[in-house]
C-alpha positions in Angstrom: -1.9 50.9 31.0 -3.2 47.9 29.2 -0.9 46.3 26.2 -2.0 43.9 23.9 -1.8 43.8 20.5 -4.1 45.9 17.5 -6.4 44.7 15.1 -3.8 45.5 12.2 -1.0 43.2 13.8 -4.0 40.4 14.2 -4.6 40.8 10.5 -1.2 41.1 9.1 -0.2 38.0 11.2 -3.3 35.7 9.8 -2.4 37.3 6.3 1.2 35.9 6.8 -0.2 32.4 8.0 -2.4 32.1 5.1 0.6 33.2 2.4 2.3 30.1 3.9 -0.1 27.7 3.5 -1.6 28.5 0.5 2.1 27.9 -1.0 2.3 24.9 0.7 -1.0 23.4 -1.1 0.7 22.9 -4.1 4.1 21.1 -2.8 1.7 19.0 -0.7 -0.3 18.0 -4.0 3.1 17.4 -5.7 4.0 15.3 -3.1 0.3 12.9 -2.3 1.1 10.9 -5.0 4.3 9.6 -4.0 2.6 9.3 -0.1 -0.3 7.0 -1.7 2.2 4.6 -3.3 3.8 4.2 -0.1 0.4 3.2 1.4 -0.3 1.4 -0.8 2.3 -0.5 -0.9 2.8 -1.2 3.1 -0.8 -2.1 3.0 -0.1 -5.1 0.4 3.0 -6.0 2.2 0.7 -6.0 5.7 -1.8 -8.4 3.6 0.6 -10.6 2.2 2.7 -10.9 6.0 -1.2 -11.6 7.3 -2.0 -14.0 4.5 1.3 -15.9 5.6 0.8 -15.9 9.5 -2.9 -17.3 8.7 -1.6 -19.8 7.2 0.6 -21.1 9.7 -1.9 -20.5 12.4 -4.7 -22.3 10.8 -2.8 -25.0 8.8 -4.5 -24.2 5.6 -3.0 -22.7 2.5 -3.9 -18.8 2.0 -2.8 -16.5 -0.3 -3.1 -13.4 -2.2 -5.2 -13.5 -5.6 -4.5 -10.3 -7.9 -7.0 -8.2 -10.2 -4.7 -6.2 -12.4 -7.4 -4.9 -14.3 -9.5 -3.9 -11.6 -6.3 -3.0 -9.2 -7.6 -4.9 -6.6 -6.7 -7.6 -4.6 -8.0 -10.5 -2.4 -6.4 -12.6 0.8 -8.3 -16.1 0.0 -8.0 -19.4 2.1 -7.4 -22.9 0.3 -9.0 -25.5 2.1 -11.8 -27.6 1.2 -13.5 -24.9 -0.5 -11.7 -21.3 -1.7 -13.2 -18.3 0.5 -12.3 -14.7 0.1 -11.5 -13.6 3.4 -10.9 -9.6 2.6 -10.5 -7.8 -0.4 -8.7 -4.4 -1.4 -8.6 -1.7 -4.0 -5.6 0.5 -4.7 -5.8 3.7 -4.2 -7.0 6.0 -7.4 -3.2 7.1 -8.7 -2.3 3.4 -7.7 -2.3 0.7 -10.2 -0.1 -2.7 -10.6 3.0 -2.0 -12.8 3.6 -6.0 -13.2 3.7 -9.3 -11.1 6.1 -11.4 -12.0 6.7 -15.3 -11.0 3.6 -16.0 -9.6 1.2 -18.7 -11.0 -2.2 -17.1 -12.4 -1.2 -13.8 -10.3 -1.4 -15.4 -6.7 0.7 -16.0 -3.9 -0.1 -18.6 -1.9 1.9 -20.0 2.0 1.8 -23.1 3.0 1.3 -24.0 6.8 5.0 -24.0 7.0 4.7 -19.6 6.0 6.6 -20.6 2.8 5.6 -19.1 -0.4 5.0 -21.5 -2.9 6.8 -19.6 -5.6 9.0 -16.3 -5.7 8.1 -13.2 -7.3 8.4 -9.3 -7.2 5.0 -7.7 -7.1 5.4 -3.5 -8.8 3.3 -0.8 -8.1 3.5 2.6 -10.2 1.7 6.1 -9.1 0.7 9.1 -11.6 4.2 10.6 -11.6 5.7 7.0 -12.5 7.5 6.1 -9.4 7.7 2.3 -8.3 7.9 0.6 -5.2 8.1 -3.5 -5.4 7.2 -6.3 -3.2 9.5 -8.8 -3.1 8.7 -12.3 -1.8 10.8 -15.3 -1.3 10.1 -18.9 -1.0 11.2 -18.9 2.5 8.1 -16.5 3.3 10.1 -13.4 3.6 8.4 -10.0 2.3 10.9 -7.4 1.6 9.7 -3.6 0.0 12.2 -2.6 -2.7 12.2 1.1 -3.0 
């Protein structure tokens, strides 16, 4: 005798799988705000940490040059002449809550990979949660939850 399972069972079984994940939709969508900001903000800290080490590895002042308004920002180099190396856009439910301590919204290293000043760089999402980027003259970059 063959066994195996009947067209019913098949259906009942996808019926059950597709209960689950249409509830899960809506928990998932609850939760992609809070999963951008997070992004979002361990993409900034990766600039700022690559802003720093290209500085020290080149011997020319970079930095970080923020566009609250547009909620974007760009990793420039300071030599002779300023050029934009890369630029960035938050995400849509992203946006710049505040910088504050830095000079015309920028953070700049030395060739040393100290920051020139110290500041706390806030993100807030849709659902108002912040995350901040704190960064000290010694160079370090710390995410404050």
């Amino acid at each position: 005798m063959i066994r195996g399972f009947t067209l019913i069972e098949l259906l009942l079984v996808a019926g059950i799988i597709g209960i689950l994940f249409l509830i899960g939709i809506p928990v998932f969508r609850a939760y992609q705000p809070v999963l951008q900001l997070s992004g979002a903000v361990r993409s900034l800290a990766s600039d700022l940490r690559y802003a720093e080490q290209l500085a020290v590895s080149e011997q020319v002042e970079h930095g970080i040059r923020f566009s609250i308004s547009a909620n974007q920002y760009k990793i420039i180099r300071y030599g002779d002449v300023q050029q934009g190396l890369a630029s960035s856009s938050l995400p849509e439910k992203v946006s710049f809550q505040q910088i504050i301590g830095f000079t015309d919204n920028e953070v700049i290293f030395n060739p040393y990979g100290a920051a020139k000043e110290t500041g706390v760089i806030t993100l807030i999402n849709t659902k108002n949660s912040t995350t901040a980027i704190d960064v000290r003259p010694s160079g370090f970059i710390k995410i404050i939850k």
